[in-house]
C-alpha positions in Angstrom: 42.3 -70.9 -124.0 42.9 -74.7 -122.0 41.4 -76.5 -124.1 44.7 -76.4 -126.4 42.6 -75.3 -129.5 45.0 -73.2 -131.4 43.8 -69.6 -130.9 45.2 -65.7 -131.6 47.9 -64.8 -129.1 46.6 -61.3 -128.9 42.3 -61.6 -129.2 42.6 -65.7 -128.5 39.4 -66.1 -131.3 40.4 -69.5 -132.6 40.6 -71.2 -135.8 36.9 -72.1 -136.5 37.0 -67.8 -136.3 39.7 -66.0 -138.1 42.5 -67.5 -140.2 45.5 -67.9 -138.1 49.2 -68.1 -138.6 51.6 -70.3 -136.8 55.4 -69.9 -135.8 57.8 -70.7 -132.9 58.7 -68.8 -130.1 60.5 -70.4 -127.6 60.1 -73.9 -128.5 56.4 -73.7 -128.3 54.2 -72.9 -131.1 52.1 -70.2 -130.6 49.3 -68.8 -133.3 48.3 -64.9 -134.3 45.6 -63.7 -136.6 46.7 -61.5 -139.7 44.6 -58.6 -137.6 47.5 -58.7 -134.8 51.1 -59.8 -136.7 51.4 -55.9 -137.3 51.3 -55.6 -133.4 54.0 -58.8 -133.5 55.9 -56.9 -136.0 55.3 -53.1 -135.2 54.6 -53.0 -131.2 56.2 -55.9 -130.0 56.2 -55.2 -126.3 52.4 -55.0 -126.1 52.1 -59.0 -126.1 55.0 -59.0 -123.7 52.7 -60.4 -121.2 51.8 -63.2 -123.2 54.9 -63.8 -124.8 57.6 -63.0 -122.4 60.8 -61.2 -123.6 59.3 -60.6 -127.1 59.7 -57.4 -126.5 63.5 -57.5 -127.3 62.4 -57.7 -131.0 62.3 -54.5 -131.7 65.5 -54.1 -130.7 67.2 -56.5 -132.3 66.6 -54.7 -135.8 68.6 -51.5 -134.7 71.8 -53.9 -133.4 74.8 -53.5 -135.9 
């Protein structure tokens, strides 16, 4: 969405939709709906095109 209305990363439905949840990924805040944090959390690398490089989470869980 332009019109900087927070919205879901993933399905982009905005606040006045679904509840949403905010964090930081590289320095900008970006929002996803409780539907989609168990793709943020479980299949990391299908938002890779919207969030570039997140798909090195999934990784960093089996490091050392």
């Amino acid at each position: 969405m332009e019109d900087n209305q927070p919205c879901c990363v993933y399905c982009e439905l905005t606040s006045n939709e679904i509840p949403l949840i905010n964090m930081q990924y590289l320095g900008k805040q970006v929002w996803i709906c409780p539907q989609h944090l168990p793709i943020l959390i479980h299949k990391p690398a299908l938002l890779a095109e919207k969030l570039p490089g997140v798909e090195r989470i999934a990784s960093l869980g089996e490091e050392g």
